[in-house]
KETORGU-541401 format. One record per residue: residue in one letter; x, y, z of N, C-alpha, C, O, CB in turn. Coordinates in steps of 0.02 Angstrom, whole numbers, plus 50000, padded with zeros to 5 digits. Glycine has a CB too. Example, Ala and Ser with C-alpha at 12.3 -4.5 7.8 and 13.67 -1.06 7.14 Angstrom:
BEGIN
a506604971650390506154977550390506604983550390507124983450423505654977650452s506424988850354506844994750357506455000250394506705005750402507044997050286
//
This chain:
BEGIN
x549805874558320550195880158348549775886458351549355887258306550835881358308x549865892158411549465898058414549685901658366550245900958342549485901658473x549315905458348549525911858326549985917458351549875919458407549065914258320x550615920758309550755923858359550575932458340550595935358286551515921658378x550355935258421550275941458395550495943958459550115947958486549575943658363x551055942358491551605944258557552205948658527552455952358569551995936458597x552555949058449553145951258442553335957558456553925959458460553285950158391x552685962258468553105969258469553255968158536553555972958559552725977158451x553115961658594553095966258642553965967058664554085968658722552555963458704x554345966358631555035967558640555335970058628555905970458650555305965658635x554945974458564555185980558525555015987658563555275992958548554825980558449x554455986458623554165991958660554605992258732554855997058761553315990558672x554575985358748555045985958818555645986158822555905984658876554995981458858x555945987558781556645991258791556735998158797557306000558795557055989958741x556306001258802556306007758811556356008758894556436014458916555656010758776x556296001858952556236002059018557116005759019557166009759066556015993459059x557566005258990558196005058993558316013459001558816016059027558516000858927x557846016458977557886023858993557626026259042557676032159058557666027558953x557236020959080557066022059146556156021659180555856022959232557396029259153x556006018759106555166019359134555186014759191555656012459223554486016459073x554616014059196554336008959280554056004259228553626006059188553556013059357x554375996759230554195989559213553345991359195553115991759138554385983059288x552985992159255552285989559274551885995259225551265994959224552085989859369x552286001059181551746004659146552056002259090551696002159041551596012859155x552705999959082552655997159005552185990658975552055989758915553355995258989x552035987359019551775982759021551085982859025550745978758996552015980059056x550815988259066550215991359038549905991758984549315990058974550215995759043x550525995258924550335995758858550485989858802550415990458742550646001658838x550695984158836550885982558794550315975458756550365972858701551575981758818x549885974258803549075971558768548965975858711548855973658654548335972658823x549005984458733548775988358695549115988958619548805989358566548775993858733x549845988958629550195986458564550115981058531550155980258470550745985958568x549965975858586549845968458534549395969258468549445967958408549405961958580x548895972258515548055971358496548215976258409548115973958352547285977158578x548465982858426548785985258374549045982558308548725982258255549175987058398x549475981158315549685977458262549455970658247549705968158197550295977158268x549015966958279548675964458260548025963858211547805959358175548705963958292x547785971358229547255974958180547575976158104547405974058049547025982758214x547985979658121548585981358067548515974958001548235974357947549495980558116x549015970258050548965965457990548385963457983548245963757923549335959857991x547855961058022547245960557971546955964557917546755962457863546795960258000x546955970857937546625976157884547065976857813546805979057762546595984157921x547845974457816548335974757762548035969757715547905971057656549125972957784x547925963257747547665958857702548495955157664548475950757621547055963857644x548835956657677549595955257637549765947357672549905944657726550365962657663x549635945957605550005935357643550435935957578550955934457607549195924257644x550645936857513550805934857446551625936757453551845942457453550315939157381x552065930157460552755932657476552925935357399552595934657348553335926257510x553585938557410553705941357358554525941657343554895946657342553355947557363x554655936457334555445933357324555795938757374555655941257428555825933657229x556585939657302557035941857363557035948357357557565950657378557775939257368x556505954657326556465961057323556705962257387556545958757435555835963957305x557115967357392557215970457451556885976457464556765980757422557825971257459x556685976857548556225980857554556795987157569557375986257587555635978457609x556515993257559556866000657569556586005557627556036007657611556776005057499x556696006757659556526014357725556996017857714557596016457714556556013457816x556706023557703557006029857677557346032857742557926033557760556426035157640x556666034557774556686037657838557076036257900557336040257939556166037357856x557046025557898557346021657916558106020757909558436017857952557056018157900x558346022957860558816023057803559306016057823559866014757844559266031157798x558706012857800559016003357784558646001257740558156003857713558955996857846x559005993857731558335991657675558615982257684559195980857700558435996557558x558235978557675558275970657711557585967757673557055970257655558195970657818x557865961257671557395955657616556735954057659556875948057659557875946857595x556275954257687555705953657736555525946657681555305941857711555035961857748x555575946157637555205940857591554395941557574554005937457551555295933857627x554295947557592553585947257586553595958357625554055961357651553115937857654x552845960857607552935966957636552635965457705552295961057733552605972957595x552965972157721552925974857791552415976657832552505982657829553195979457794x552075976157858551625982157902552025986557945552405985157992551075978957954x551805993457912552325997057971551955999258023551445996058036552746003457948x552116004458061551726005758115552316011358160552906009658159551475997758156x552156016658189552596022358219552026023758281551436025558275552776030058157x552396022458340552146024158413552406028058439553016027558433552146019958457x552186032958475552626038558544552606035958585552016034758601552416045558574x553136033058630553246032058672553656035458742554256036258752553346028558648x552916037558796553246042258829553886039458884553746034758922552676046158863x554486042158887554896041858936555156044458971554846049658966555146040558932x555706045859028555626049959080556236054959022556246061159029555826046459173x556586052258981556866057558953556556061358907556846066058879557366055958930x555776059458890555526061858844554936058858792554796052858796556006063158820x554696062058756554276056258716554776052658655555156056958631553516060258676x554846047758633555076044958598554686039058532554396033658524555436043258643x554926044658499554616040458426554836033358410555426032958395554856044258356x554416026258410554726019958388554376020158324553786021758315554616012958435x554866018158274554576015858204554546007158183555046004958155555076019758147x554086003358193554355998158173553865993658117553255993558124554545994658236x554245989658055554015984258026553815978758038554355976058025554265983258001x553395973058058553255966658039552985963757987552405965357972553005964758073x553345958957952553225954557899552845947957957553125946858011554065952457849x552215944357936551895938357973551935935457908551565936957861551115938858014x552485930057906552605927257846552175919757866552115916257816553495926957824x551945917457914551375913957949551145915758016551305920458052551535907357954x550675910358027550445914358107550785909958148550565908758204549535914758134x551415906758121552065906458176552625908658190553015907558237552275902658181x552645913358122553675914058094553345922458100552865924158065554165909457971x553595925958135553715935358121554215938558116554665937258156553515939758165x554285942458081554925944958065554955953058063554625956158022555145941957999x555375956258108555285963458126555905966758104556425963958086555155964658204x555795972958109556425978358108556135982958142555565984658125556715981358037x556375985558187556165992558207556725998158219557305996758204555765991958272x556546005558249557146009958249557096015158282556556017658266557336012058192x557326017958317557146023758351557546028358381557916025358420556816022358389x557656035558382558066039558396558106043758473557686047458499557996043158344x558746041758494558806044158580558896051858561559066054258507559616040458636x558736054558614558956063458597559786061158603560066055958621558606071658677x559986066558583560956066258566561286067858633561806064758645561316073558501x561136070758665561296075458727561486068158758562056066258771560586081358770x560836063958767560716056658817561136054258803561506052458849560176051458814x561386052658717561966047658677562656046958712562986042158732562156050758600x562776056058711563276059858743563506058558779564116057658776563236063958758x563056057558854563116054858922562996050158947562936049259008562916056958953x562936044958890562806038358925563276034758889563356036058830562046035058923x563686029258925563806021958887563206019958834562596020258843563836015458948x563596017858773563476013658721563196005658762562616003658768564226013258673x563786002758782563665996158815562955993558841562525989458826564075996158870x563136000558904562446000658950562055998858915561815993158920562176006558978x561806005558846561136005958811561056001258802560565999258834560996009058759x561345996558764561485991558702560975986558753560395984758743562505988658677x561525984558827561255979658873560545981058897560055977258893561695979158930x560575987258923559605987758943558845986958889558245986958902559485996358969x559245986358822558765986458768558825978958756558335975758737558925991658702x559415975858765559285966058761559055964858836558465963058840560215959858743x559255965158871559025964258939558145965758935557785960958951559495970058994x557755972958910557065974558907556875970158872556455966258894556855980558885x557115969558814556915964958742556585957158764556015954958752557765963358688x557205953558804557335947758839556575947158877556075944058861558045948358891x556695951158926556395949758973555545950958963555155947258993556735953359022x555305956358919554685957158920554345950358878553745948958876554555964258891x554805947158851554735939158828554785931958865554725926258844555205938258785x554905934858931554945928958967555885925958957556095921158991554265923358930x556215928858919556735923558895557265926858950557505932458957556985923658799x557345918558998557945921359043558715917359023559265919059045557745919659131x558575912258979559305909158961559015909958890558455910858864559605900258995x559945908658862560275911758790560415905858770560745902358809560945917158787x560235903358711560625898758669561205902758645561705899458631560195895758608x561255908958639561585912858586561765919858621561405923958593561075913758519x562055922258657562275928658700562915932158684563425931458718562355926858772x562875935358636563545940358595563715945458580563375947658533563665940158550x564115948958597564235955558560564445955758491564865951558478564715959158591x564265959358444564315960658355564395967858335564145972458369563595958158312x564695968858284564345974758244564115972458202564075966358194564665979958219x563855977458158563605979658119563625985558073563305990658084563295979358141x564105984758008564325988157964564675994258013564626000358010563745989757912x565125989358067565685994258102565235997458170565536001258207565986001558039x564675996158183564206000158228564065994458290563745989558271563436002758182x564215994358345564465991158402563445989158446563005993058464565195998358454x563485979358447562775978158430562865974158503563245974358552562505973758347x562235970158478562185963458521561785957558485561345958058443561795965058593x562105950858518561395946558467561345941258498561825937458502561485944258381x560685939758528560475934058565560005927958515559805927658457560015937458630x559975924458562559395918158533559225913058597559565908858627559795912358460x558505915558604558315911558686557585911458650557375913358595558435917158787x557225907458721556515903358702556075903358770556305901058822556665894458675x555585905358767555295905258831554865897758857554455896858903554795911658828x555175892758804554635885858803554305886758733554365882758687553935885758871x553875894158729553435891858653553845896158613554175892558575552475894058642x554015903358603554255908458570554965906158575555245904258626554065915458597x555245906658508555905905358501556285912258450556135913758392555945897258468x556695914658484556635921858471557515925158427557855926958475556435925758564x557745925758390558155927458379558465935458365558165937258315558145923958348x558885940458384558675944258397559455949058385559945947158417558265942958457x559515954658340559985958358346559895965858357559505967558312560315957158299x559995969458382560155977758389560735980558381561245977358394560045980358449x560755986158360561515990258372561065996658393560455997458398562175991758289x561886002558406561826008858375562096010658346562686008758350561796012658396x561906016658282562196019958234561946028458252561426031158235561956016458159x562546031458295562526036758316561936038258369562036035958425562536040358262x561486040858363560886040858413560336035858399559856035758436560546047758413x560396031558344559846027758337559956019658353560486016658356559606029158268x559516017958359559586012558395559066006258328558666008658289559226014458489x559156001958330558935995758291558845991558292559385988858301559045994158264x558485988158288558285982858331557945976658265557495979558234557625986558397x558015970958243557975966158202557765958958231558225955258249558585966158171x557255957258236557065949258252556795944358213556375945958170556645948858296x556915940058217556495934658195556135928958259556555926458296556995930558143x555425927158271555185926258316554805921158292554405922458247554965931058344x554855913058320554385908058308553915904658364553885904658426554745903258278x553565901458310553255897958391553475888158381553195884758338552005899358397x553945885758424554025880258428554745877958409554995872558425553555877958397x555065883458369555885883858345556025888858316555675893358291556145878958299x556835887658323557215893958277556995892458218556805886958198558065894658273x557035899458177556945899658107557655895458096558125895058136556855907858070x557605892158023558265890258006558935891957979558755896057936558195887457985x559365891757975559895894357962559915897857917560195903357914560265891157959x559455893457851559715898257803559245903957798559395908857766559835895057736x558475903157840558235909157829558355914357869558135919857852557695908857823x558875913457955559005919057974559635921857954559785927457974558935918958032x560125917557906560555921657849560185923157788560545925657745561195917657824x559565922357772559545925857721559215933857745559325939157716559135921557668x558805932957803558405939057844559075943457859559115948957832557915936357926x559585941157901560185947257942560555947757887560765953457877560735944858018x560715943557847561265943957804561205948757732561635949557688561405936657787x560605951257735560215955257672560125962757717559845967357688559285950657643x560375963857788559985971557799560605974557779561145971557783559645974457885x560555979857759561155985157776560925993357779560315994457775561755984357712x561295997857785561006003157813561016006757724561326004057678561516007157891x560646012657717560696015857642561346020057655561486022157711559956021057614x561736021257597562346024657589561456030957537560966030357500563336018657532x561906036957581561606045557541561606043457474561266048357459562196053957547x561676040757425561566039157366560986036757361560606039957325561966035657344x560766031357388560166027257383559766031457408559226033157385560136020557414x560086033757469559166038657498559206044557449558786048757461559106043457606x559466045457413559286053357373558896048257303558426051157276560276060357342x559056041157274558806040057226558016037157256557516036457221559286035757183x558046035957312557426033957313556826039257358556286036957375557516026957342x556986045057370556496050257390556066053457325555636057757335556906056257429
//
């Protein structure tokens, strides 16, 4: 099996949903591969590390990765603006990846746009900059009351599982990504079933 070093590109192309042009997101998005690809090499991090749960302050969530993170924070310019993406990958092999990422719309945009819409142009970007045009799995969810989506499609090699919401202006985005099958049940309930967002308690004990 290849290696995979394709996952952000779904975490970047949902940002088309605010209106970039397909053909420059895609531009950058070799350029992101290549990125986080360096990333995890230079981390050197293979040594899982049970069920510690990992914490983002900034993020203000925290979810079992089984192993640490590489993080990584991109600007991403859009026609509403530049926009900060923050995101994690755990390469728990060079077939199984496992992401979180997060990123904040200006409020004004929140204001004036459908939820739905957003929700759909960020699975729809997500989807598509992956090749994945059919769903094993095509749903609407929340998430600790916060109104989501959650797919599971395969482009032939990448088998991709995949949730987002929003929580007020931010947006979130959670995958698990293989090459050759879904992760299995119990590890994409132990991956979704372990995130939750920090209650102001936790982020004040852990700053």
């Amino acid at each position: 099996m290849r290696k995979i070093i394709l996952p952000i590109a779904g975490l970047v192309l949902f940002l088309g949903a605010c209106g970039n042009a397909e053909n420059e997101m895609k531009e950058r998005l070799e350029k992101e591969q290549q990125a986080y690809a360096d990333a995890i090499e230079e981390s050197g991090v293979t040594e899982e590390k049970g069920a510690d749960l990992f914490h983002s302050v900034d993020g203000k969530f925290k979810i079992n990765f089984n192993g640490e993170p590489t993080e990584t924070s991109e600007i991403i310019p859009t026609e509403v603006g530049d926009i900060e993406m923050t995101s994690f990958m755990y390469e728990k092999s060079a077939t199984e990846v496992y992401l979180v990422a997060y990123n904040d719309y200006p409020s004004d945009m929140v204001k004036n746009s459908s939820v739905d819409d957003m929700l759909d142009g960020a699975k729809n970007g997500s989807s598509s900059s992956m090749n994945i045009v059919s769903f094993d799995v095509d749903e609407n969810l929340e998430i600790e009351g916060n109104p989501g989506r959650h797919f599971k499609g395969n482009n032939g090699s990448y088998y991709v599982e995949y949730k987002l919401f929003m929580k007020e202006n931010r947006l979130y985005q959670i995958a698990i990504i293989r090459d050759g099958s879904y992760a299995t049940s119990e590890r994409s309930e132990e991956f979704y079933g372990s995130f939750e967002l920090l209650e102001e308690e936790e982020e004040e004990e852990l700053i």
